[in-house]
C-alpha positions as CSV (number, residue, x, y, z in Angstrom):
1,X,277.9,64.4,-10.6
2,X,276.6,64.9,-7.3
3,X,276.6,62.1,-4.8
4,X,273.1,60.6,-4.0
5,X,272.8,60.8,-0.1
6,X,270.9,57.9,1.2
7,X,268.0,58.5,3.5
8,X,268.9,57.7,7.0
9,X,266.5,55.5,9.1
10,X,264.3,57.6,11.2
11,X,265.0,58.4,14.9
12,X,263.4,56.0,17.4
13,X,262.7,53.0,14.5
14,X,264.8,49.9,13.8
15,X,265.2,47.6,11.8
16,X,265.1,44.4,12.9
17,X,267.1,41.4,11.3
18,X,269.3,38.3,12.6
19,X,269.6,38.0,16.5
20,X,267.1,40.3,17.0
21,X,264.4,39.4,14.4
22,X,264.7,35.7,16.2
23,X,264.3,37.1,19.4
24,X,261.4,39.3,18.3
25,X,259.9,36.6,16.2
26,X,260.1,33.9,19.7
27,X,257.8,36.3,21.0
28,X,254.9,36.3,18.5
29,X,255.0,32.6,18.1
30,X,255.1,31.8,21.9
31,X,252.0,34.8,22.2
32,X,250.3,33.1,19.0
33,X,250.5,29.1,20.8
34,X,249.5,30.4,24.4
35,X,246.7,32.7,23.7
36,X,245.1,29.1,21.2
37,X,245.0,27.5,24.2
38,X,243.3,30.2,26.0
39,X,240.7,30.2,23.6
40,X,241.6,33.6,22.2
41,X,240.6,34.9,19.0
42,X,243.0,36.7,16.7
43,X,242.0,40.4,15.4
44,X,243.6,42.8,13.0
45,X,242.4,46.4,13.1
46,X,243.8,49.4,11.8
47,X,247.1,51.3,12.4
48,X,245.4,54.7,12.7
49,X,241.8,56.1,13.6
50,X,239.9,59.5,13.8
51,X,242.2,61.0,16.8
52,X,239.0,61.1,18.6
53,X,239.1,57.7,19.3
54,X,242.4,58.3,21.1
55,X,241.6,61.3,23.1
56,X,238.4,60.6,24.2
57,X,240.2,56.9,25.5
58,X,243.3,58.2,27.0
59,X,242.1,61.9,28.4
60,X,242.9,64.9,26.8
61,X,245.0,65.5,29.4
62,X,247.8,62.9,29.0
63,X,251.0,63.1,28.5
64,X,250.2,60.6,25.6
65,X,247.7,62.8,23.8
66,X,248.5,66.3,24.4
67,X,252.9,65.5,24.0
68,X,253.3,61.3,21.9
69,X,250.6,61.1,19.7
70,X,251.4,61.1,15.7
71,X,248.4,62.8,14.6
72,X,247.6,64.3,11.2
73,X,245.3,65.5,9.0
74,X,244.8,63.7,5.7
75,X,243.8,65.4,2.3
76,X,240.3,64.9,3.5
77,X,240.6,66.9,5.9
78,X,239.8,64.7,9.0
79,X,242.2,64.3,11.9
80,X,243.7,61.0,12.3
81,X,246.1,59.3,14.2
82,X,249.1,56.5,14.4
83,X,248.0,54.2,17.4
84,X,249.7,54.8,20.6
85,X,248.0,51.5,21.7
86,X,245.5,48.8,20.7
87,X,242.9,48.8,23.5
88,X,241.1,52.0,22.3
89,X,240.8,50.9,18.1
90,X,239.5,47.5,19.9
91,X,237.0,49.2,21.6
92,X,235.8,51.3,18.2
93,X,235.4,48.2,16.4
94,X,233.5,47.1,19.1
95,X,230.8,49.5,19.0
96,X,230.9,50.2,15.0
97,X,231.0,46.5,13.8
98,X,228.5,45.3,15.8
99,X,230.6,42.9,18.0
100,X,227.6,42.9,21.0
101,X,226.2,40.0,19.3
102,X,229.3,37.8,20.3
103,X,229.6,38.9,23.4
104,X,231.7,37.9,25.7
105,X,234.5,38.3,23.2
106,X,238.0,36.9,24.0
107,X,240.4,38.7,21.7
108,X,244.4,39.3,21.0
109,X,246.3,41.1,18.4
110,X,250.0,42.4,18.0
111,X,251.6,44.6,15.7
112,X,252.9,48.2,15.9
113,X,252.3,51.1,17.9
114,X,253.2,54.9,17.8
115,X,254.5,57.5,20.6
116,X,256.8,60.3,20.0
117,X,259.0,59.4,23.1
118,X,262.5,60.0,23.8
119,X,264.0,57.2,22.6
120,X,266.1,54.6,25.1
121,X,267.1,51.0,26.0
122,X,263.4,49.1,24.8
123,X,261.6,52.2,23.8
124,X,261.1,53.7,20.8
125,X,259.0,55.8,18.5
126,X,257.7,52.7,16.5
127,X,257.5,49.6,18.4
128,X,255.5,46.3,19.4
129,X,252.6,45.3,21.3
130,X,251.4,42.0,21.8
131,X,247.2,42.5,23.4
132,X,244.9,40.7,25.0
133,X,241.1,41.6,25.8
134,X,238.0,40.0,27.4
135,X,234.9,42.3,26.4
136,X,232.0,42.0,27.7
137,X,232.5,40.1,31.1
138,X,231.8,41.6,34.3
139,X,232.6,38.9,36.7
140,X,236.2,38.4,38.6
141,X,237.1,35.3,36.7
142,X,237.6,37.4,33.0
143,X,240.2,39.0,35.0
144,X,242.1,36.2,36.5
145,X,241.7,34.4,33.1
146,X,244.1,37.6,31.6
147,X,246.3,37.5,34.7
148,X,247.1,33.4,34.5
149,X,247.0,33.9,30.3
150,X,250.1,36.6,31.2
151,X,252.1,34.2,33.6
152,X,251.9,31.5,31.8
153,X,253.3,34.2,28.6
154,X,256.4,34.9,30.9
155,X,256.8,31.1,32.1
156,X,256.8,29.9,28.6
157,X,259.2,32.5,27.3
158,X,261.2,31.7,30.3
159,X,261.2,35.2,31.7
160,X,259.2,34.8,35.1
161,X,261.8,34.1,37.2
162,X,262.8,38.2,38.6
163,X,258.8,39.4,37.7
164,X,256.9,40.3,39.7
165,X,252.7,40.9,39.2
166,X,252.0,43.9,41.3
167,X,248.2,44.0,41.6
168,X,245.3,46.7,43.3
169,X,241.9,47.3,43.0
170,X,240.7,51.0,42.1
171,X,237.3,49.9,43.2
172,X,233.6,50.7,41.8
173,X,232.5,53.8,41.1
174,X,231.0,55.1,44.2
175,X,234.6,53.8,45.7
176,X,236.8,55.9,43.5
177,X,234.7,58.7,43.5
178,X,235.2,58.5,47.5
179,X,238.9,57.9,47.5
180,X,239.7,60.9,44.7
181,X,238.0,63.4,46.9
182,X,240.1,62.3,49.9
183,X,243.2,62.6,47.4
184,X,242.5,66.0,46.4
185,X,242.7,67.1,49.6
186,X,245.4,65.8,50.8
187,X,247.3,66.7,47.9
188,X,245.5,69.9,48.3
189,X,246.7,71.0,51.9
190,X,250.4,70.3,50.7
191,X,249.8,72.0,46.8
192,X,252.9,74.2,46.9
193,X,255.2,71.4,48.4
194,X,254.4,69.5,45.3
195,X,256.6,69.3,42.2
196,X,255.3,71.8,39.1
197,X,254.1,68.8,37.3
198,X,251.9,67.5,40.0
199,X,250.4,70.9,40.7
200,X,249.2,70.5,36.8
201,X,248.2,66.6,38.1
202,X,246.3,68.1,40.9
203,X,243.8,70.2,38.5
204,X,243.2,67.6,36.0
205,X,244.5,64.7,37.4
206,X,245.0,64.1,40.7
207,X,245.3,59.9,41.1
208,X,248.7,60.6,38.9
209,X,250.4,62.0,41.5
210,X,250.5,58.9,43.4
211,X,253.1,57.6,41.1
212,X,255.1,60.4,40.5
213,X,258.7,59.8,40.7
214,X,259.7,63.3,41.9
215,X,261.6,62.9,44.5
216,X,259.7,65.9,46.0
217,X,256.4,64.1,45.7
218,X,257.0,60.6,47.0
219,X,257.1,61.3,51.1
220,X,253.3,63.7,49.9
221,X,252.4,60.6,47.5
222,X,253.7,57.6,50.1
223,X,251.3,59.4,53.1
224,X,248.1,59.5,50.7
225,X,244.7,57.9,51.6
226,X,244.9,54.1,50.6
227,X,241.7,52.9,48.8
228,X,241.3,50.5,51.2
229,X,239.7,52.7,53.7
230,X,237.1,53.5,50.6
231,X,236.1,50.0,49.6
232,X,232.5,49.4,49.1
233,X,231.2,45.8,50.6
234,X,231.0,45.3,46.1
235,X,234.5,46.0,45.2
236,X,235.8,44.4,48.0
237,X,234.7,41.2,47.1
238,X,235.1,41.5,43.7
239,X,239.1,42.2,44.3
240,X,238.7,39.5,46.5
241,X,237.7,36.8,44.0
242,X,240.3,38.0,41.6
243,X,242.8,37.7,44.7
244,X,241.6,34.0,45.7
245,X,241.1,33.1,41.7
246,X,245.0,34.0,41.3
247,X,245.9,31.7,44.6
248,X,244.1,28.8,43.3
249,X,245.8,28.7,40.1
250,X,248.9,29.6,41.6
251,X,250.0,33.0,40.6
252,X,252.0,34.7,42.7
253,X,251.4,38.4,43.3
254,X,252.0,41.2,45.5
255,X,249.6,43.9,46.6
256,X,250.7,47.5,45.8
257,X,248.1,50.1,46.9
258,X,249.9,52.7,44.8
259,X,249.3,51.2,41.3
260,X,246.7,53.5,40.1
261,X,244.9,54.4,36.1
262,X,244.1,58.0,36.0
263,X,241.0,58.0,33.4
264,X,237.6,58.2,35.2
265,X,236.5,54.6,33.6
266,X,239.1,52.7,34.8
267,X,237.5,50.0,37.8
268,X,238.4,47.2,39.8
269,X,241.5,45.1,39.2
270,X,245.1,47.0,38.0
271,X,248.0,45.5,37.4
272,X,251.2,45.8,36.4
273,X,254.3,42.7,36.2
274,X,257.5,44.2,36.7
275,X,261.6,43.3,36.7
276,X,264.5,44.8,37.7
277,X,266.6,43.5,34.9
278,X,266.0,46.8,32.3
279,X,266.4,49.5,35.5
280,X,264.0,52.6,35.2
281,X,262.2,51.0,32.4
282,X,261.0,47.8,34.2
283,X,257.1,47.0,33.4
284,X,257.0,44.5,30.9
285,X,253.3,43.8,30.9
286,X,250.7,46.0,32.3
287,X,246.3,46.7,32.2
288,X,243.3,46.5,34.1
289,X,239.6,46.9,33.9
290,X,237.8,49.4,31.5
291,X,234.2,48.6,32.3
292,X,233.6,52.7,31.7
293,X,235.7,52.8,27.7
294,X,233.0,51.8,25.4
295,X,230.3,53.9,27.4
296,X,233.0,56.6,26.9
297,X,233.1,56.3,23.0
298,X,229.3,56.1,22.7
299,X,228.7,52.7,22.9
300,X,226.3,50.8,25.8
301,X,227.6,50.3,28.7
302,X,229.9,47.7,28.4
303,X,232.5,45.6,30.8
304,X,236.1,45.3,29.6
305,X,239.4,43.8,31.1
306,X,243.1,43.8,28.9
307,X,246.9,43.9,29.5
308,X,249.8,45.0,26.8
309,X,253.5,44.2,27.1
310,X,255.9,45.8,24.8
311,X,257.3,43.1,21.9
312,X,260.9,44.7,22.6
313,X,260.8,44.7,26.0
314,X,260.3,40.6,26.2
315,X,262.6,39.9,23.4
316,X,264.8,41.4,25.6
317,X,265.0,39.3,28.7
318,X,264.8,35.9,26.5
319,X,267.6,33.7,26.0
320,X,269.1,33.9,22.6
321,X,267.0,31.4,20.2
322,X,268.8,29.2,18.4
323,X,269.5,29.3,14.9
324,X,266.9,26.8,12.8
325,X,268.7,24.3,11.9
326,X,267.5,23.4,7.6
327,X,266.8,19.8,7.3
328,X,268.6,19.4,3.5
329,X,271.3,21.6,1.6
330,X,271.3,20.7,-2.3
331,X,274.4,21.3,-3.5
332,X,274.8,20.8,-7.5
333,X,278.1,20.1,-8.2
334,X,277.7,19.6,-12.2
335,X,276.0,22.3,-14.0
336,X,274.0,19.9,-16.2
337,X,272.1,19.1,-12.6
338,X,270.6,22.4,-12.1
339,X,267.2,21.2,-13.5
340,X,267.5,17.7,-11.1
341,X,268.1,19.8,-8.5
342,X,265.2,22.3,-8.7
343,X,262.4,18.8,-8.9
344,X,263.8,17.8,-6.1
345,X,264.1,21.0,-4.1
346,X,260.3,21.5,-5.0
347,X,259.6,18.0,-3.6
348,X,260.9,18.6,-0.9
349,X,259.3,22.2,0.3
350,X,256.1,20.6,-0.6
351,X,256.8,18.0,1.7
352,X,257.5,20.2,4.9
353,X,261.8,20.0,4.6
354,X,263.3,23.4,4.5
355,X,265.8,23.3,1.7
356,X,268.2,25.1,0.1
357,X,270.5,25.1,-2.9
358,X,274.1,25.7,-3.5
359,X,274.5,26.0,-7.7
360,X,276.8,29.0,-7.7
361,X,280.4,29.7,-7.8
362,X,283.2,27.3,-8.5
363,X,281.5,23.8,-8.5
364,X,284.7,22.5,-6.7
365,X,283.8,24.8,-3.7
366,X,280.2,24.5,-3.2
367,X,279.9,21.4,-1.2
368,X,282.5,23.3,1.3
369,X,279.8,25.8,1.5
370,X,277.3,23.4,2.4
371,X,279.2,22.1,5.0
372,X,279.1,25.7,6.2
373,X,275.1,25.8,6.6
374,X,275.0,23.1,9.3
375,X,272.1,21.2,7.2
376,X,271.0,18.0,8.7
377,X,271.3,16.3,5.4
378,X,273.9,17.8,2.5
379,X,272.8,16.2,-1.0
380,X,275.0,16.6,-4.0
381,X,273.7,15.6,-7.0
382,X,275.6,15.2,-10.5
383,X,274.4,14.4,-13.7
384,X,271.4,15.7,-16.2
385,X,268.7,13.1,-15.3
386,X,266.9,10.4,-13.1
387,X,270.2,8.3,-13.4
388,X,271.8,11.4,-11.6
389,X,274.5,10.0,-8.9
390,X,273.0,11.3,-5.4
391,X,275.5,11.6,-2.7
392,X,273.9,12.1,0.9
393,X,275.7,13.0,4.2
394,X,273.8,13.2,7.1
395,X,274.9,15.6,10.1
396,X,275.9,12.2,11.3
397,X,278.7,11.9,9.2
398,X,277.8,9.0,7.4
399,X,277.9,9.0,3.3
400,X,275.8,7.0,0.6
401,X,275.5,7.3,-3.1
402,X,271.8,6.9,-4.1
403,X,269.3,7.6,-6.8
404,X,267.2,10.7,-6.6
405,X,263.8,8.5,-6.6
406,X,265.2,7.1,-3.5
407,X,266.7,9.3,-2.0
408,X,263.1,11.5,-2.2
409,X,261.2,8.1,-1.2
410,X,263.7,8.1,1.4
411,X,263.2,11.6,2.7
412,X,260.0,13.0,2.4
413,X,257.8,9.1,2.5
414,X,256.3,9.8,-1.5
């Protein structure tokens, strides 16, 4: 008979268990606790949308829709796609659901997210995103609510120590309209100097090229046109009060006037918080201001302002979490006990103590497995009934015989 091969896991997935799953799991929780007291609502939307939703959001031009996307077509016949990111599907809902009425809307989700990348250290084909999005706010303080929500994400996982927020302005309108025309042509008079890539950029894209990492673009790139010079008397003070909002709460940042979005609806504040401690790969949390997506997808004009970070990314630059440690161990050392030991085990869960119970193998060896677990109470329990002897053993050491109406008086307070 022919051996059944087993299906291997797909390229650029994982599966996450043990160390890891604790890691990853640190993350949500700590995300989950910080954005409550932020005052951010929790939001589930779907894992894939008409592709429309994606290209229209991200450009048809980028490398993540015309190279990353997972897109298919269903049995329908419609074109759909995996999400390559949550800001877009947020924005849909937006519009089709009727959200307006509960504007402004502060809002966070996590979950997975879909490029076809080549895989590396904290990247992969299938991975994490924790999100965070004010809709429907125009004024400076939305975005230094996001930035000081981030900081205190990174403080809390004890991660902020070696990042850095990196912050810009891309301006208004009339100001980026300004500064692109004075990028194309500078870029323009040096074309052929440029790398291949950033001759494509140029055409379509031209505010890419500014943080290419060609080595035959950065001396072009580093001698650009800084917005500055393109400011209007609006956006100046707007990235002001984001600037002076930041200070007050004390977040420290640092001004880089090469951190740039590409897509035409992209205003105001970008930002990006970056480490050196995963090399090339080193953003861990990045967004901006969208105040031009939801007019882009059909909806009213409509002010937006979100980051991501990457779930893997994070778990990576934690400390190891340690192991819970389970607050009782049952161990049954008489068969005739089982039943006594599954009341008391439901008592217990029911009462908020993680338990567990040890009824298997030789009945000589199962209290040595319970001293194994590291329980902060080991219970063995013999006998058939309420007059069951109860032996406790606390992580102090200490051991008592009791009865097993104490001993669940004693534990749980019924």
């Amino acid at each position: 008979m022919a051996r059944i091969e087993t299906p291997k896991r797909i390229r650029g997935t994982q599966d996450i268990f043990g160390d890891e799953q604790r890691r990853f799991a640190t993350v949500l929780d700590t995300f989950d606790r910080v954005r409550r007291l932020y005052c951010f609502q929790r939001l589930e939307i779907p894992i894939f949308e008409a592709t429309g939703v994606f290209a229209r959001s991200m450009g048809e031009t980028s490398d993540v829709v015309s190279k990353e996307m997972y897109t298919f077509e269903d049995r329908g016949g419609d074109s759909l796609t995996l999400r390559p990111e949550f800001t877009a599907g947020i924005a849909r809902a937006y519009i089709t659901e009727g959200w307006q009425q509960y504007a402004p809307l502060k809002l966070a989700t996590s979950g997975p997210v879909f490029r076809y990348e080549r895989p590396q250290k904290g990247r992969f084909r299938q991975f994490h995103q924790i999100d965070a999005e004010i809709i429907g706010a125009a004024e400076p303080a939305a975005d230094v609510e996001l930035l000081v929500l981030a900081d205190q994400l990174l403080k809390e996982l004890g991660i902020a120590e070696g990042v850095t927020l990196q912050l810009n302005t891309l301006g208004d309108a009339e100001t980026r309209d300004a500064w692109r025309t004075a990028l194309v042509a500078h870029f323009e008079a040096h074309r052929y100097a440029l790398s291949e890539d950033s001759q494509v950029r140029l055409d379509k894209n031209p505010m890419r090229i500014l943080d290419s990492k060609d080595p035959r673009d950065r001396p072009i790139a580093d001698s650009a046109p800084d917005i500055d010079a393109y400011l209007t008397e609006e956006a100046a003070a707007f990235f002001k009060a984001v600037t002076d909002g930041l200070d007050a709460a004390g977040v420290q940042w640092t001004r880089n006037s090469r951190l740039v979005r590409g897509l035409d609806y992209y205003r105001h504040t970008a930002f990006e918080f970056v480490t050196d401690r995963l090399g090339a790969q080193g953003t861990v949390l990045a967004g901006g201001r969208y105040d031009g997506l939801i007019g882009s997808l059909g909806g009213p004009e409509t002010p937006g302002v979100g980051w991501a970070a990457g779930v893997e990314r994070l778990a990576m630059l934690i400390e190891e979490p340690a192991i819970e440690q389970t607050d009782i161990i049952l161990v049954i050392e008489e068969d005739p006990a089982l039943n006594v030991g599954f009341r008391a085990l439901k008592l217990f869960r029911e009462n908020g103590l993680s338990a567990e119970m040890i009824a298997t193998g030789s009945p000589r060896k199962r209290y040595d497995k319970a001293l194994k677990v590291g329980a902060k109470v080991i219970v063995s329990i013999r006998g058939d009934g309420d007059s069951s002897n109860i032996s406790t053993r606390a992580d102090t050491g200490v051991q008592e015989h009791v009865q097993v109406k104490e001993l669940i008086l004693r534990l749980v307070g019924a």
